[in-house]
C-alpha positions in Angstrom: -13.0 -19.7 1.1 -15.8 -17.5 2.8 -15.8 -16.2 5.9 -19.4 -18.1 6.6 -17.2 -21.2 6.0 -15.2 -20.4 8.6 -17.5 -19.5 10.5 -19.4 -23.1 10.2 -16.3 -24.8 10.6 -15.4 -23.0 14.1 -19.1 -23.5 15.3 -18.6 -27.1 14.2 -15.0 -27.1 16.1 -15.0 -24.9 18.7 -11.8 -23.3 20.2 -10.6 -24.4 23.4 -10.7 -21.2 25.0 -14.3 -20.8 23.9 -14.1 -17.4 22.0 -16.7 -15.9 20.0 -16.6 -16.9 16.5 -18.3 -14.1 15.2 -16.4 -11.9 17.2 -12.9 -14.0 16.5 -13.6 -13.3 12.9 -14.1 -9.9 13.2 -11.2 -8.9 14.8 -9.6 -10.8 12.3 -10.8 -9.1 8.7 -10.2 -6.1 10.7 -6.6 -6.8 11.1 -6.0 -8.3 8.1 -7.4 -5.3 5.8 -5.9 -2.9 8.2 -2.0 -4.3 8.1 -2.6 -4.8 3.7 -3.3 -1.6 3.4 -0.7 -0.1 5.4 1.9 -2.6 3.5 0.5 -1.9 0.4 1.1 2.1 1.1 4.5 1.7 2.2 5.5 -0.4 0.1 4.7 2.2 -2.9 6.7 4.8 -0.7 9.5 2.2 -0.5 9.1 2.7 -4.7 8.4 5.9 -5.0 12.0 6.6 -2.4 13.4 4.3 -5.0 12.7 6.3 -8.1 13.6 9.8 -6.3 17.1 7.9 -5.6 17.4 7.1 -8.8 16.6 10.6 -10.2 18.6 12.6 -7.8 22.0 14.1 -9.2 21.0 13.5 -12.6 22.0 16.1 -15.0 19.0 17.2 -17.2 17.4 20.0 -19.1 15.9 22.4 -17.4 12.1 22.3 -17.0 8.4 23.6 -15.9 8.0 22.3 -12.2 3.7 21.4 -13.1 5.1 19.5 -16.0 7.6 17.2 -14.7 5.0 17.0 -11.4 1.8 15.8 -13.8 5.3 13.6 -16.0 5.8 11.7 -13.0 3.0 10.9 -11.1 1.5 9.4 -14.5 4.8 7.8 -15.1 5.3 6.4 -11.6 1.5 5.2 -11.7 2.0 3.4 -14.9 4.9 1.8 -13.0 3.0 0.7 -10.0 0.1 -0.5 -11.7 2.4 -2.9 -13.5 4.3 -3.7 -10.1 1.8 -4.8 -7.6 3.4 -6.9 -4.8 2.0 -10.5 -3.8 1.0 -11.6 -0.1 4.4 -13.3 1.0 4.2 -17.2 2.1 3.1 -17.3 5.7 2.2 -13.7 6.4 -1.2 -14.5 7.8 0.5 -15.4 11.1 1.7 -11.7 11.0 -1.7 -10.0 9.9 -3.8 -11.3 12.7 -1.5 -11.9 15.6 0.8 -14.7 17.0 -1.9 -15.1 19.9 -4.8 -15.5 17.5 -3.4 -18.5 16.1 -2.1 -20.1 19.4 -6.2 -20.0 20.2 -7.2 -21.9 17.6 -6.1 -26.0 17.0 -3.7 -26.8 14.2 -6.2 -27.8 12.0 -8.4 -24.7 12.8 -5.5 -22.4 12.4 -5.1 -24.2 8.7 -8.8 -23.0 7.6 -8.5 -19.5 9.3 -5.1 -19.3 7.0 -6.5 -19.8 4.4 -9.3 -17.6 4.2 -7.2 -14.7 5.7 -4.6 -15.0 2.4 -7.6 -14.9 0.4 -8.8 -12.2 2.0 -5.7 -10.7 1.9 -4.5 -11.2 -1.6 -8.3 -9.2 -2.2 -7.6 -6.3 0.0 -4.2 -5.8 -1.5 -5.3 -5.9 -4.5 -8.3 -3.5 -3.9 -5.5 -0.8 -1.9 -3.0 -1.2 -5.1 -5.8 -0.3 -7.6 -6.6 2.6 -5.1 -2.9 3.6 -4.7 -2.1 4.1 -8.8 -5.3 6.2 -8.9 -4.8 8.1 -6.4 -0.7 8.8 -7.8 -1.9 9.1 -11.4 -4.6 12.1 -10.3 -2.8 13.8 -7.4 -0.4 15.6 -9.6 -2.9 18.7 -9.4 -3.1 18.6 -5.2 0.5 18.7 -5.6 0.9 21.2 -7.9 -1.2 23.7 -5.5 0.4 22.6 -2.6 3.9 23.4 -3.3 2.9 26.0 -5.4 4.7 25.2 -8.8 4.7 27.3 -12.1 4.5 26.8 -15.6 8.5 28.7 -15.9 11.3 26.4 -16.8 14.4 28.1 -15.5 18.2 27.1 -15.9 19.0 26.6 -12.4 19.8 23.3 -10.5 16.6 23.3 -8.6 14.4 23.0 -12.1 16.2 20.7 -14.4 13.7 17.7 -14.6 15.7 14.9 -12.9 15.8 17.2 -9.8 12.4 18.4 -9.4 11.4 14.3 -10.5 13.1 13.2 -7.4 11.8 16.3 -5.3 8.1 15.2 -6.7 9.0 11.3 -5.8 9.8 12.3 -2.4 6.4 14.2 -2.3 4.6 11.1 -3.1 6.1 8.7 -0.9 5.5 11.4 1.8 2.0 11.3 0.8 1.8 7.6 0.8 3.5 7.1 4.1 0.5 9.2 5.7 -2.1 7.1 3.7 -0.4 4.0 5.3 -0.6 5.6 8.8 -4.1 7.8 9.0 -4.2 9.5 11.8 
């Protein structure tokens, strides 16, 4: 469904309240690519905390801080690409707003629906393709940022399962600040 068929059908049946549809649908592909994207960011923090859980107090060799940093933000790339979460049932209630839908008739409400979990299921997709490029290519920024070396040393800071977790944690910081720009 398109949004000019929304459109149509609103101008066809007006809301009670007499909004305007243009502005009604607006507001709402506004709100509905704004709350995607922020679920699809934290939910690859929520992933990438996962994987730094699962790496922490691992015994491992020890190991070059840039290599395990480019390792994993391939590896959990790879991961995420094959991992993409789906819109849950009834969420489109949640991404424009209890209020927007008690505005609109039953029957309105249905058509809205449906073009806001298609629009939706687009959006998410287009922020998850953006996310797992973004991890798979940020192991450079990171690498500068923290400063890490090419030197594998024998301590517990630098065996790999320790500096995977510390580079997981790095990422889902990154991704919780995508998911709320300032």
């Amino acid at each position: 469904m398109e949004r000019r068929d929304v459109r149509s059908y609103l101008e066809q049946n007006p809301p009670a309240s007499r909004v305007d549809v243009d502005a009604l649908l607006e507001r709402c592909e506004r709100a509905v690519r704004r709350h995607v994207r922020e679920d699809a960011w934290l939910a690859a923090k929520a992933y990438a905390l996962g994987r730094a859980r699962r790496w922490h107090g691992e015994w491992s060799a020890p190991a070059s801080e840039r290599f395990v940093t480019a390792e994993v933000c391939h590896e959990i790339a790879r991961e995420l690409a094959h991992g993409e979460p789906e819109l849950a049932p009834g969420a489109e209630e949640r991404l424009v707003g209890g209020p927007m839908k008690d505005a609109l008739s039953e029957e309105a409400w249905q058509k809205l629906g449906e073009w806001v979990r298609e629009l939706a299921a687009s959006e998410e997709h287009r922020a998850w393709r953006e996310i797992v490029r973004y991890t798979d290519h940020c192991a450079g920024h990171i690498i500068r940022q923290q400063g890490f070396t090419r030197e594998a040393r024998w301590d517990a800071q630098h065996q790999y399962a320790a500096l995977a977790a510390q580079v997981a944690q790095i990422l889902a910081h990154d991704f919780s600040l995508h998911a709320h720009p300032r």
